[in-house]
PDBQT receptor file of N, H, CA, C and O in Angstrom, charges set to zero:
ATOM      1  N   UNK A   1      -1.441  -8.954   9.992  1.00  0.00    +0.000 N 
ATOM      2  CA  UNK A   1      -1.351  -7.840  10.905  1.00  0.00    +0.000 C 
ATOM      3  C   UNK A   1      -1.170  -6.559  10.101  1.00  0.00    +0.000 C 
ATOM      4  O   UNK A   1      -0.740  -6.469   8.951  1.00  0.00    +0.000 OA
ATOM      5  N   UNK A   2      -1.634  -5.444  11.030  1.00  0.00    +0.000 N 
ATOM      6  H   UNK A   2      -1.984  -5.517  11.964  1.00  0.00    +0.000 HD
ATOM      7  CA  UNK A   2      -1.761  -4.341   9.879  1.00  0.00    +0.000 C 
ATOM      8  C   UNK A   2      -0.720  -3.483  10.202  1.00  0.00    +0.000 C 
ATOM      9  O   UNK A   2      -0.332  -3.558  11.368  1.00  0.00    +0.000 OA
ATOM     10  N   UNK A   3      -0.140  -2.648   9.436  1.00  0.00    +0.000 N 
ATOM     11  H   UNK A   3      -0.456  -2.588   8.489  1.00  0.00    +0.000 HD
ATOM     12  CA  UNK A   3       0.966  -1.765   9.442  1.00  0.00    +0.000 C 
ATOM     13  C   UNK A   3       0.395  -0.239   9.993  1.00  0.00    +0.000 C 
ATOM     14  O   UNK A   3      -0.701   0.034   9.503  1.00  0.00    +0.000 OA
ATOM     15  N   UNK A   4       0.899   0.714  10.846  1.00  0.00    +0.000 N 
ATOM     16  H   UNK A   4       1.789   0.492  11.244  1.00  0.00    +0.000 HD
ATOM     17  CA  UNK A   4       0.587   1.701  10.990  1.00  0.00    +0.000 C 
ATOM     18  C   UNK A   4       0.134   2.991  10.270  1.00  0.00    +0.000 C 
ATOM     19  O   UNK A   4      -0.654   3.936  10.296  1.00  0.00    +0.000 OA
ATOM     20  N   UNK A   5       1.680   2.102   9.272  1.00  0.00    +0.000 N 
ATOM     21  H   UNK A   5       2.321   1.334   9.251  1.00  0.00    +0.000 HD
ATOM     22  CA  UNK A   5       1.199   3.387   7.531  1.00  0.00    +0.000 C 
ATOM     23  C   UNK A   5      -0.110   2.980   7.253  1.00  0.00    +0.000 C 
ATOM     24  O   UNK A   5      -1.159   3.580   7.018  1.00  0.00    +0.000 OA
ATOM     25  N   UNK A   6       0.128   2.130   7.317  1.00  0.00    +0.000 N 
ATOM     26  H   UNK A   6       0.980   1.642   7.509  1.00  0.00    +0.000 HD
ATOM     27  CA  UNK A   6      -1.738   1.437   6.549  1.00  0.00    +0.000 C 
ATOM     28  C   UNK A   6      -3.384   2.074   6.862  1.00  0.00    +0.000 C 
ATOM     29  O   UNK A   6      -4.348   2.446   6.194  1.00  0.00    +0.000 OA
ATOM     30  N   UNK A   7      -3.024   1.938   8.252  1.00  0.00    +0.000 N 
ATOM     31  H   UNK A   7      -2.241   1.636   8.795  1.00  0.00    +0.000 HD
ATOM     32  CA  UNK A   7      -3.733   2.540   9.002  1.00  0.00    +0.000 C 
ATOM     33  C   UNK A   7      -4.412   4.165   8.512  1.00  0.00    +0.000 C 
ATOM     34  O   UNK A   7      -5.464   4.598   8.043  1.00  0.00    +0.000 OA
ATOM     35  N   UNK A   8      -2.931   4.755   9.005  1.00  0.00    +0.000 N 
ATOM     36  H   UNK A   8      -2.075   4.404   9.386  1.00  0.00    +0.000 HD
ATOM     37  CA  UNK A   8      -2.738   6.101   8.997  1.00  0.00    +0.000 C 
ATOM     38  C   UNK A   8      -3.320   6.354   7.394  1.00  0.00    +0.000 C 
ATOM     39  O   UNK A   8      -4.218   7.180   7.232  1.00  0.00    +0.000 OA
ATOM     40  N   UNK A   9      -2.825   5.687   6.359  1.00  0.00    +0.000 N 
ATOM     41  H   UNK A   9      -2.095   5.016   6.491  1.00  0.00    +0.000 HD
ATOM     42  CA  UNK A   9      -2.978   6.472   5.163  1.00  0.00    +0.000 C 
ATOM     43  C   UNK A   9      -4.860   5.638   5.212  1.00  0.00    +0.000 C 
ATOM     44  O   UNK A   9      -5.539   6.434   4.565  1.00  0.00    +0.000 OA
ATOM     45  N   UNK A  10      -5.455   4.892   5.519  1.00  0.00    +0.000 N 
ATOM     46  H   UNK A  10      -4.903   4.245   6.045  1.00  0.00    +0.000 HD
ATOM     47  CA  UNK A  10      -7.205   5.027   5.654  1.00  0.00    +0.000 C 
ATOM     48  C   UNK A  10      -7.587   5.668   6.054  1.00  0.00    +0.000 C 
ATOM     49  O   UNK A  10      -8.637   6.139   5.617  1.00  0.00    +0.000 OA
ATOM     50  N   UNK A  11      -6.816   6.263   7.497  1.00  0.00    +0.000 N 
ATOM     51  H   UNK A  11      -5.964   5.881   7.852  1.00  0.00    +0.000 HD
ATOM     52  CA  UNK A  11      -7.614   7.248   7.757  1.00  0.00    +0.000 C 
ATOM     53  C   UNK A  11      -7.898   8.593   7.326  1.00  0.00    +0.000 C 
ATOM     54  O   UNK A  11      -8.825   9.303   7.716  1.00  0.00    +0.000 OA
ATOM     55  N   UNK A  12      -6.756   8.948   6.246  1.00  0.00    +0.000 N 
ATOM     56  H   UNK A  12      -6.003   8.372   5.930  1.00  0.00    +0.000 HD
ATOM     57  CA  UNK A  12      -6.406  10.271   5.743  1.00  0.00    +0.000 C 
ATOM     58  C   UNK A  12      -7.905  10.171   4.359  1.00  0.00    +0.000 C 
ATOM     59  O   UNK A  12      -8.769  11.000   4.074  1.00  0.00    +0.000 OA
ATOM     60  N   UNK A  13      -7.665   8.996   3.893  1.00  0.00    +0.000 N 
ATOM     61  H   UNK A  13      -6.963   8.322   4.124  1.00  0.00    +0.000 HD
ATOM     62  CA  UNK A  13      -8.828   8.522   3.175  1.00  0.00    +0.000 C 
ATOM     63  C   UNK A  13     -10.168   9.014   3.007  1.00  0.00    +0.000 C 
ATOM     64  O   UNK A  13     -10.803   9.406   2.028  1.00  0.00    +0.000 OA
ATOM     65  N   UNK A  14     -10.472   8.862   4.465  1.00  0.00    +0.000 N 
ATOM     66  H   UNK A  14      -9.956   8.544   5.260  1.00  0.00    +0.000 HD
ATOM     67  CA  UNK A  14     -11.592   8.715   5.026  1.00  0.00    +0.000 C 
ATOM     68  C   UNK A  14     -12.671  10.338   5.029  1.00  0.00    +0.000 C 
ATOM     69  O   UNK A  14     -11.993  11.219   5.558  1.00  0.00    +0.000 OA
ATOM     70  N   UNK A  15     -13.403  10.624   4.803  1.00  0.00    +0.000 N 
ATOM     71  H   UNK A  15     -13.953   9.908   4.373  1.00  0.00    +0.000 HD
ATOM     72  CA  UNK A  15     -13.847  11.846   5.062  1.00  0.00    +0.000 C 
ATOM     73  C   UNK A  15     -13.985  12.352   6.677  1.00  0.00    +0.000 C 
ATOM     74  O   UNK A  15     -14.070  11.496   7.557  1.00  0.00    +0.000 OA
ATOM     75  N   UNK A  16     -14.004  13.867   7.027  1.00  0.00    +0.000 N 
ATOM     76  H   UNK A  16     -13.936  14.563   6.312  1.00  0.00    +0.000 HD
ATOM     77  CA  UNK A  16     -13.881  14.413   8.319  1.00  0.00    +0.000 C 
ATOM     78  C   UNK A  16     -14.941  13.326   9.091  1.00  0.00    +0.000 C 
ATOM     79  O   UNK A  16     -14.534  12.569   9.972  1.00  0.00    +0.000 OA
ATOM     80  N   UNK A  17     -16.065  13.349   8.730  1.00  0.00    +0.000 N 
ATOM     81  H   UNK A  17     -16.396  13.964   8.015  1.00  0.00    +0.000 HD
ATOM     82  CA  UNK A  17     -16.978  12.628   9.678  1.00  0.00    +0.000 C 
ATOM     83  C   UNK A  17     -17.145  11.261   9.083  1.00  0.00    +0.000 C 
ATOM     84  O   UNK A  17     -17.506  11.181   7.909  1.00  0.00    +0.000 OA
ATOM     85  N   UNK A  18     -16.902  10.106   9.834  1.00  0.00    +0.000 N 
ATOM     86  H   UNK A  18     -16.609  10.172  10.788  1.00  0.00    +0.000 HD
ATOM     87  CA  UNK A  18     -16.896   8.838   9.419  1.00  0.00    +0.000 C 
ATOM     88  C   UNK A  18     -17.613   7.976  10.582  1.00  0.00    +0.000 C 
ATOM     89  O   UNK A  18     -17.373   8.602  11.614  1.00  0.00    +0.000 OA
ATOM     90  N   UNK A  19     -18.440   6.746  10.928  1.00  0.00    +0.000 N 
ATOM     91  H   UNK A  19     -18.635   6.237  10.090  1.00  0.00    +0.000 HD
ATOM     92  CA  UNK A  19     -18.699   6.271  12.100  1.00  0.00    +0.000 C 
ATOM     93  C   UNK A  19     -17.282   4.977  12.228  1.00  0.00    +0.000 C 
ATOM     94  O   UNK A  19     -16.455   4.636  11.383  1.00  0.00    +0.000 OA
ATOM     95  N   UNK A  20     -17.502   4.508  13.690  1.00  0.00    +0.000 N 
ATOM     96  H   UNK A  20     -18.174   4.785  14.376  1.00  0.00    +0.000 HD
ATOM     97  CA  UNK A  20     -16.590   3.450  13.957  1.00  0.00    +0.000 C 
ATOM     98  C   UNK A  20     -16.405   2.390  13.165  1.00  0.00    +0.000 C 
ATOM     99  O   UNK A  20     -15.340   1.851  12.866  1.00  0.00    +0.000 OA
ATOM    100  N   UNK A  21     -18.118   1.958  12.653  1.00  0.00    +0.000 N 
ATOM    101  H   UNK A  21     -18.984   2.395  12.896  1.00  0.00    +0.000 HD
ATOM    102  CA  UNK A  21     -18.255   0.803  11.582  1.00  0.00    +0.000 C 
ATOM    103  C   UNK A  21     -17.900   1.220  10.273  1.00  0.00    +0.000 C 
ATOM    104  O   UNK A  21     -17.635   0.195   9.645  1.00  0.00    +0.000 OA
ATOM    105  N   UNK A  22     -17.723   2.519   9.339  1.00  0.00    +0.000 N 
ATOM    106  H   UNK A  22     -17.939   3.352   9.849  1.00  0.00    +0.000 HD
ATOM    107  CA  UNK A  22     -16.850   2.262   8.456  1.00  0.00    +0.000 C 
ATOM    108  C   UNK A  22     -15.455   2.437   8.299  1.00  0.00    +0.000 C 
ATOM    109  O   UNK A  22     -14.880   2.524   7.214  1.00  0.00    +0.000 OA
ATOM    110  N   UNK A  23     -14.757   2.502   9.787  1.00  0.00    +0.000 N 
ATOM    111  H   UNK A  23     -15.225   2.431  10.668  1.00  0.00    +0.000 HD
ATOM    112  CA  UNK A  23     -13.279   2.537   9.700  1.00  0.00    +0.000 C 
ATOM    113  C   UNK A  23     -12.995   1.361  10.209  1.00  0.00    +0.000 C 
ATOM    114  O   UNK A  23     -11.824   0.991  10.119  1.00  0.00    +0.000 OA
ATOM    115  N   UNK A  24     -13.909   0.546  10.818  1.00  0.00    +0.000 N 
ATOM    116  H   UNK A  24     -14.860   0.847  10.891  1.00  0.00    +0.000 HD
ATOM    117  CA  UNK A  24     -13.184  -0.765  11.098  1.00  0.00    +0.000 C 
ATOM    118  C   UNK A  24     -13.771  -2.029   9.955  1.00  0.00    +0.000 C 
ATOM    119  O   UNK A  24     -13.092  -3.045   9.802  1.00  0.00    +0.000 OA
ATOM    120  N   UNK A  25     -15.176  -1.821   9.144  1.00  0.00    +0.000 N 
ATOM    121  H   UNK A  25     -15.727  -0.996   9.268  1.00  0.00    +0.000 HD
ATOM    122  CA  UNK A  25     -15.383  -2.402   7.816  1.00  0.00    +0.000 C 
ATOM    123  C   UNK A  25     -13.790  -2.083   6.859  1.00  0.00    +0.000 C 
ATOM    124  O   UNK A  25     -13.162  -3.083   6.512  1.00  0.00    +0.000 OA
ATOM    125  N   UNK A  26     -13.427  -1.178   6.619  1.00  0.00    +0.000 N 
ATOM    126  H   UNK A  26     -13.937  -0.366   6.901  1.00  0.00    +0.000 HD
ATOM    127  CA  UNK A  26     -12.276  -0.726   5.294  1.00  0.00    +0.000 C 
ATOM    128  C   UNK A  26     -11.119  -1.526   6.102  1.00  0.00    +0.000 C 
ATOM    129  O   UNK A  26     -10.776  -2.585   5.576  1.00  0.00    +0.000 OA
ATOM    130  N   UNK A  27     -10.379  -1.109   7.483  1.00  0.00    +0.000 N 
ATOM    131  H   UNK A  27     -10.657  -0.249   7.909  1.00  0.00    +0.000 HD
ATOM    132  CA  UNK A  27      -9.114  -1.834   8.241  1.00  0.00    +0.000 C 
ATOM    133  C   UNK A  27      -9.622  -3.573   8.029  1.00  0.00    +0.000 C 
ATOM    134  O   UNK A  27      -8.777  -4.405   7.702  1.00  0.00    +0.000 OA
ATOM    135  N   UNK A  28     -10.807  -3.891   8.216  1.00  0.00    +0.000 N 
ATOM    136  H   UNK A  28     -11.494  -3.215   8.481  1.00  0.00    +0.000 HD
ATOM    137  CA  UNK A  28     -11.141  -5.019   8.292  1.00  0.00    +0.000 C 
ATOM    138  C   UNK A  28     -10.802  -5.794   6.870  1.00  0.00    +0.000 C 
ATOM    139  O   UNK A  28     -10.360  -6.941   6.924  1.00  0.00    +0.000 OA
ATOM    140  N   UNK A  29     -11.067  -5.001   5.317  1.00  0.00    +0.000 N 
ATOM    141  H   UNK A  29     -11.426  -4.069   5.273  1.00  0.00    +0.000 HD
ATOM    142  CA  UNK A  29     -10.684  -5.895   4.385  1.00  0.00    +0.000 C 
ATOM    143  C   UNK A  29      -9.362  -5.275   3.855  1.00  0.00    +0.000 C 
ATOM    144  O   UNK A  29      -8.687  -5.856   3.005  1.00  0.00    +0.000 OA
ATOM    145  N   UNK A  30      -9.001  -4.018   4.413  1.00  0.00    +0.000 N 
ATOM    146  H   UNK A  30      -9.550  -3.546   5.104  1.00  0.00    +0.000 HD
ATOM    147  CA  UNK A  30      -7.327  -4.019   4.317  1.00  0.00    +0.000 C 
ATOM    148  C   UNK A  30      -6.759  -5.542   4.738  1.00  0.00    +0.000 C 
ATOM    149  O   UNK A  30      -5.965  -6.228   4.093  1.00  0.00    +0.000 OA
ATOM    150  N   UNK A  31      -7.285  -5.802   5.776  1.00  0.00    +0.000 N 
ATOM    151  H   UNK A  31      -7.930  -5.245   6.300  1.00  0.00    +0.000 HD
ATOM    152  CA  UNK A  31      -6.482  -6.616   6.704  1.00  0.00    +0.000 C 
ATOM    153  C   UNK A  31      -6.191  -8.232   5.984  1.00  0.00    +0.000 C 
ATOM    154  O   UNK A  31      -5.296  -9.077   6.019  1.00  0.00    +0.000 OA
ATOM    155  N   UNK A  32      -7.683  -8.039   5.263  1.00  0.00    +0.000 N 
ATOM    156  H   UNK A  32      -8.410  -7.352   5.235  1.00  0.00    +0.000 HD
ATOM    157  CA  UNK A  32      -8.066  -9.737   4.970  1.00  0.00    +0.000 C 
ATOM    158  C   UNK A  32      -6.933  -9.616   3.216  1.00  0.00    +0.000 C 
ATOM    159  O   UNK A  32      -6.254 -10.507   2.704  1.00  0.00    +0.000 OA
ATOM    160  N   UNK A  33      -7.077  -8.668   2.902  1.00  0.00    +0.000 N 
ATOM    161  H   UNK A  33      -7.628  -7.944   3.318  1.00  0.00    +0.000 HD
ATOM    162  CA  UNK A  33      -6.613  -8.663   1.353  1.00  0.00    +0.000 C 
ATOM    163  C   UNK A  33      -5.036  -9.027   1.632  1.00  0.00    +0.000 C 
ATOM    164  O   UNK A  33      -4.328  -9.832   1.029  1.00  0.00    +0.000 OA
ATOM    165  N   UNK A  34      -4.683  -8.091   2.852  1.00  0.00    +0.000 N 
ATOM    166  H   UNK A  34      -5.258  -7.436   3.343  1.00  0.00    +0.000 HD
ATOM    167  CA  UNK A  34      -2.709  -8.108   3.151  1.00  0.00    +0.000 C 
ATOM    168  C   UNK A  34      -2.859  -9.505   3.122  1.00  0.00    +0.000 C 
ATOM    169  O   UNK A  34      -2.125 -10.229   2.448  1.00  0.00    +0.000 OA
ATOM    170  N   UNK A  35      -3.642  -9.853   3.721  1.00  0.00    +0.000 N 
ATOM    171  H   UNK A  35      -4.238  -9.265   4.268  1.00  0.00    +0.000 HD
ATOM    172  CA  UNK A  35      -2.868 -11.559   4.392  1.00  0.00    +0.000 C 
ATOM    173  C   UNK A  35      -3.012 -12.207   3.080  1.00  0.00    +0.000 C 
ATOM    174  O   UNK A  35      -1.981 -12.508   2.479  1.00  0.00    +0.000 OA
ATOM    175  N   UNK A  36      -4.443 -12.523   2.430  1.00  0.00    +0.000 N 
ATOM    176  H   UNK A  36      -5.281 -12.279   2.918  1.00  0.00    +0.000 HD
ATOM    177  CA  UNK A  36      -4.416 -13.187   0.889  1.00  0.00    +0.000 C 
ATOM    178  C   UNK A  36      -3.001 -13.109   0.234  1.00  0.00    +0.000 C 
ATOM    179  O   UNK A  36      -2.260 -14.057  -0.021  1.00  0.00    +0.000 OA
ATOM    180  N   UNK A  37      -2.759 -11.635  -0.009  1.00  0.00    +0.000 N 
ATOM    181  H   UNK A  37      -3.362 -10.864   0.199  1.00  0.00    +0.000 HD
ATOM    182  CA  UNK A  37      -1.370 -11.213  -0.666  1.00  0.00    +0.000 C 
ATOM    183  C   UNK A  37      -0.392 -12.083  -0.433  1.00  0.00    +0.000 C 
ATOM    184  O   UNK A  37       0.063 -12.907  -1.227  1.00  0.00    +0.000 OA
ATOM    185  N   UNK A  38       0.137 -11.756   1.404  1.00  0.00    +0.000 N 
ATOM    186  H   UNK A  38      -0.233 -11.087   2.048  1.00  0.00    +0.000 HD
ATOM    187  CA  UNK A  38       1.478 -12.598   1.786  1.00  0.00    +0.000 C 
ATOM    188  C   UNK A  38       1.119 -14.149   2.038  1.00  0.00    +0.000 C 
ATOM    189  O   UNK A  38       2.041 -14.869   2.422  1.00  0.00    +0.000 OA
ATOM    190  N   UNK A  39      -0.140 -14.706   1.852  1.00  0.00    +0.000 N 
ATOM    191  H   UNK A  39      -0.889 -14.121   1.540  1.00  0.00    +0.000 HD
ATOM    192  CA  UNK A  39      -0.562 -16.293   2.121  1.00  0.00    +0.000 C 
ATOM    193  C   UNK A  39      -0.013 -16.731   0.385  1.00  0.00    +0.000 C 
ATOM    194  O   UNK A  39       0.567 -17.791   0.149  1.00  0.00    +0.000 OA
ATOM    195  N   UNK A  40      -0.278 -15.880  -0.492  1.00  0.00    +0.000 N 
ATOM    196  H   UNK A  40      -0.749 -15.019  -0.300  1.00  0.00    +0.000 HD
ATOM    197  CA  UNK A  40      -0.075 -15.988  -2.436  1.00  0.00    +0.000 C 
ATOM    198  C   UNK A  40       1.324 -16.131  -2.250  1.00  0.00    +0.000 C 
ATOM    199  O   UNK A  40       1.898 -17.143  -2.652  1.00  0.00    +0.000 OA
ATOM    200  N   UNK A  41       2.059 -15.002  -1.548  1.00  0.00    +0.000 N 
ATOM    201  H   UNK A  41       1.592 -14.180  -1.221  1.00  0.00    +0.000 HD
ATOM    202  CA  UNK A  41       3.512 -14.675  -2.285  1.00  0.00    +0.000 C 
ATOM    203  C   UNK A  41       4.034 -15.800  -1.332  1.00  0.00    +0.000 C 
ATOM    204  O   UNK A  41       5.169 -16.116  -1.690  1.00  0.00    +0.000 OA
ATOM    205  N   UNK A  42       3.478 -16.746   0.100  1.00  0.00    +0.000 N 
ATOM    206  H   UNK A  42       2.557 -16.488   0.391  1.00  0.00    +0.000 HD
ATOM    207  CA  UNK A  42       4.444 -17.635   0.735  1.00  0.00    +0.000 C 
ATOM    208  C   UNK A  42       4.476 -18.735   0.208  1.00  0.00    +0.000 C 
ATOM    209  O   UNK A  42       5.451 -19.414   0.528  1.00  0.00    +0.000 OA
ATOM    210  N   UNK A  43       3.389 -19.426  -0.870  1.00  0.00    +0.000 N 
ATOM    211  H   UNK A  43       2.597 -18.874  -1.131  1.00  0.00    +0.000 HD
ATOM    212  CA  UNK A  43       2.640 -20.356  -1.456  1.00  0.00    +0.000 C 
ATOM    213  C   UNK A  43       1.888 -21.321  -0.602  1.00  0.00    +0.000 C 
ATOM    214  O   UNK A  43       2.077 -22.537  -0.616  1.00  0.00    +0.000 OA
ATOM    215  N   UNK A  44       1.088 -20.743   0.085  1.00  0.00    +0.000 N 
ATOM    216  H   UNK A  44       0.934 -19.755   0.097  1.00  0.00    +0.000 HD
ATOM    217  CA  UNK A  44      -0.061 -20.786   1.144  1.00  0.00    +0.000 C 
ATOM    218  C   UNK A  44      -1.388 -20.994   0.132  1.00  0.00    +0.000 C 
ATOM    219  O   UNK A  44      -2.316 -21.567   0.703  1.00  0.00    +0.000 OA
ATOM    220  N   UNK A  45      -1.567 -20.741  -0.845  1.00  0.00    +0.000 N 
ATOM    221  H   UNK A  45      -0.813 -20.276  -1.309  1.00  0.00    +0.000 HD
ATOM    222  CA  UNK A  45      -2.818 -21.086  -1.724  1.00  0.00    +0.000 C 
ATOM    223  C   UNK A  45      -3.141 -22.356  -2.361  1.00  0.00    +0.000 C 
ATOM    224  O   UNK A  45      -2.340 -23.276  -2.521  1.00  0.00    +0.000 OA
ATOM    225  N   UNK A  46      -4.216 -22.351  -2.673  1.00  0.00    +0.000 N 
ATOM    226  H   UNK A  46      -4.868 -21.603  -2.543  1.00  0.00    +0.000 HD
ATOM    227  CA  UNK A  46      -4.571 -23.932  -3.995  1.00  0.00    +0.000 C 
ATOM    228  C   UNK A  46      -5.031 -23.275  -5.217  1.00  0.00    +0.000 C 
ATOM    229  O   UNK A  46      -5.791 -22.310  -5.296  1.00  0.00    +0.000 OA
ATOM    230  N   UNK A  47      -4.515 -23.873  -6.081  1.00  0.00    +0.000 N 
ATOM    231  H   UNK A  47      -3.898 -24.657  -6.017  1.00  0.00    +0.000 HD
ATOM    232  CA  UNK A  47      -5.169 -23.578  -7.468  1.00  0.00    +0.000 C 
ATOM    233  C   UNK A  47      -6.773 -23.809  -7.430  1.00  0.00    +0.000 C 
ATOM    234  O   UNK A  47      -7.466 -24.543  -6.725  1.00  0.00    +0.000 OA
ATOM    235  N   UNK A  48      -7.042 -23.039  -8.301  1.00  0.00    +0.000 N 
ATOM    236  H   UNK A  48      -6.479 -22.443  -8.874  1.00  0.00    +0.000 HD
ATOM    237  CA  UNK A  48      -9.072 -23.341  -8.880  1.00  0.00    +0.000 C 
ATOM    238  C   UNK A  48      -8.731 -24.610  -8.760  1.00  0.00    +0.000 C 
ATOM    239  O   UNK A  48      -9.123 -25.084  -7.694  1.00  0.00    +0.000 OA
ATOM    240  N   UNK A  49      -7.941 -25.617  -9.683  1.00  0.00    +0.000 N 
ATOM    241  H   UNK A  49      -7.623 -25.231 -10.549  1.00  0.00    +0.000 HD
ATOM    242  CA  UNK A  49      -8.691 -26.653  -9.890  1.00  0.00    +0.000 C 
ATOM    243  C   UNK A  49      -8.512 -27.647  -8.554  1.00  0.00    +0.000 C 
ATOM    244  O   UNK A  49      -9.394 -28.504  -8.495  1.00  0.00    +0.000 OA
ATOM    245  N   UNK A  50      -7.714 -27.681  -7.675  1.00  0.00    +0.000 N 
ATOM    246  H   UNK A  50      -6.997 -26.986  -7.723  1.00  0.00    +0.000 HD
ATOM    247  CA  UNK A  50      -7.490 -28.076  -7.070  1.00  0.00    +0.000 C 
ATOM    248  C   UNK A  50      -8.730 -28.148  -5.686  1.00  0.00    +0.000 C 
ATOM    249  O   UNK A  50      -9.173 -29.036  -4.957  1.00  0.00    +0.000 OA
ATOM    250  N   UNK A  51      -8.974 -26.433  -5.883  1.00  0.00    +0.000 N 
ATOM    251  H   UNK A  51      -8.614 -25.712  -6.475  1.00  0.00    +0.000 HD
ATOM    252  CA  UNK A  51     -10.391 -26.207  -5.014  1.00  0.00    +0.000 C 
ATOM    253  C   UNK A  51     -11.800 -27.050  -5.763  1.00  0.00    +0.000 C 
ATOM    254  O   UNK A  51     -12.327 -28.024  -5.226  1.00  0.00    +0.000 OA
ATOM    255  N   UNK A  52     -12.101 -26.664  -6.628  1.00  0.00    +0.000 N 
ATOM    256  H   UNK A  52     -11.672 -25.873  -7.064  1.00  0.00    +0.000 HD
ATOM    257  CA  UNK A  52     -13.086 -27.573  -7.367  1.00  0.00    +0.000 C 
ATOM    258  C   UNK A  52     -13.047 -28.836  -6.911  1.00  0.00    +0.000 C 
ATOM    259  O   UNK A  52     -14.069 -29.326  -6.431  1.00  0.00    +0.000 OA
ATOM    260  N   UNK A  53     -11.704 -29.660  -6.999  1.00  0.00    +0.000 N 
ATOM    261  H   UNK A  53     -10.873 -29.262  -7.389  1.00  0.00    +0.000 HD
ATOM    262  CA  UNK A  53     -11.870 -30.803  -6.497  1.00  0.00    +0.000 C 
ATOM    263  C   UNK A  53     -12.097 -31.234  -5.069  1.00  0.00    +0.000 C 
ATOM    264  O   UNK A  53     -12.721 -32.256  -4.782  1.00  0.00    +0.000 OA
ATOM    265  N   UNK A  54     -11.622 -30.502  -4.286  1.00  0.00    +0.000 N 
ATOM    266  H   UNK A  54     -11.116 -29.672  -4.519  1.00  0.00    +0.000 HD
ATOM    267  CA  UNK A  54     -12.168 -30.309  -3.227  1.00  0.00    +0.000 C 
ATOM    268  C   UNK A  54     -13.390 -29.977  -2.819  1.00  0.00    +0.000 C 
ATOM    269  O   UNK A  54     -13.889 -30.651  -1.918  1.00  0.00    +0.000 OA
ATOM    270  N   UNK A  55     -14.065 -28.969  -3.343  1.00  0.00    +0.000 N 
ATOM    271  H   UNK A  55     -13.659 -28.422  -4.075  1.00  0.00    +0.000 HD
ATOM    272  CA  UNK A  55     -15.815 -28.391  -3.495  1.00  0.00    +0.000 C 
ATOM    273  C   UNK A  55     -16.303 -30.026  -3.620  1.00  0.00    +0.000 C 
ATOM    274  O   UNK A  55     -16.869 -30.439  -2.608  1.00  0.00    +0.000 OA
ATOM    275  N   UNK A  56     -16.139 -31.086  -4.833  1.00  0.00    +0.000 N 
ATOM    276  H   UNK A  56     -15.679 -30.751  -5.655  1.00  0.00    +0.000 HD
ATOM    277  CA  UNK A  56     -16.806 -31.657  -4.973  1.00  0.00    +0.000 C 
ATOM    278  C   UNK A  56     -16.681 -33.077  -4.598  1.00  0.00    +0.000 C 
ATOM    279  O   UNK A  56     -17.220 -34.042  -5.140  1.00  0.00    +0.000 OA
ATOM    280  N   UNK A  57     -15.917 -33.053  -3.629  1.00  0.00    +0.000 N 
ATOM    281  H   UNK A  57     -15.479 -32.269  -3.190  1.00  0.00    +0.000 HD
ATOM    282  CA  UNK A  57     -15.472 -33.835  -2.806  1.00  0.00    +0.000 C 
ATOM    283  C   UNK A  57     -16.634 -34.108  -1.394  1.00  0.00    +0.000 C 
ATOM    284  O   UNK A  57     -17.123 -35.098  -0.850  1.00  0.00    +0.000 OA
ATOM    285  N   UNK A  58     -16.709 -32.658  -1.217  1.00  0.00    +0.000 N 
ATOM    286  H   UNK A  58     -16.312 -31.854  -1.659  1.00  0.00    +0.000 HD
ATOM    287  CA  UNK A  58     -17.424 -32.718  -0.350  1.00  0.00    +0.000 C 
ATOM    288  C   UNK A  58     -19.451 -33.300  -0.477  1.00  0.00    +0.000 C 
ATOM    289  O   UNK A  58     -20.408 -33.464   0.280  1.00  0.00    +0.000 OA
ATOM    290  N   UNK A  59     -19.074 -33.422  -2.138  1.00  0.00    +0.000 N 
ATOM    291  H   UNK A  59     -18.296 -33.289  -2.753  1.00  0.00    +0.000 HD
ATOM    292  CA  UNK A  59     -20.847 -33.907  -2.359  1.00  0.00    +0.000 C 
ATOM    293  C   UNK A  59     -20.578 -35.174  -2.563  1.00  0.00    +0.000 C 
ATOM    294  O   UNK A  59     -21.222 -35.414  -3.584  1.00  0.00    +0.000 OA
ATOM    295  N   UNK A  60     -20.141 -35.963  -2.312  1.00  0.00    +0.000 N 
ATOM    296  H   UNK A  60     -19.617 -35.768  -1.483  1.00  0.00    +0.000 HD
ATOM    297  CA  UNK A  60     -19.729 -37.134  -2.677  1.00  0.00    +0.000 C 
ATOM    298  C   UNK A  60     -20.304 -38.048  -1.406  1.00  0.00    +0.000 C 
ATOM    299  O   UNK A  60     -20.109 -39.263  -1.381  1.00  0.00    +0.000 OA
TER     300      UNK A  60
């Protein structure tokens, strides 16, 4: 979920004239990067190798 500051400071970002699709493209990978972040810092992730093994799991 996104924070208001967050928001607010993209939009300050942003030049005077911007369309809808590039303020909700930029909020959109604000959004995806925050969560990566707090999914890393909760230990919500897999290691590479762990994914690899998984990737090749699936050709099996």
């Amino acid at each position: 979920m996104l924070q208001k500051s967050k928001v607010l400071e993209t939009l300050e970002d942003l030049p005077d004239r911007f369309s809808m699709d590039e303020l909700f493209e930029k909020m959109y990978v604000i959004e995806k990067i925050e969560r990566g972040l707090e999914e890393m810092s909760n230990g919500e992730t897999i290691s590479e190798e762990e994914l690899d093994k998984e990737i090749d799991s699936w050709f099996k």
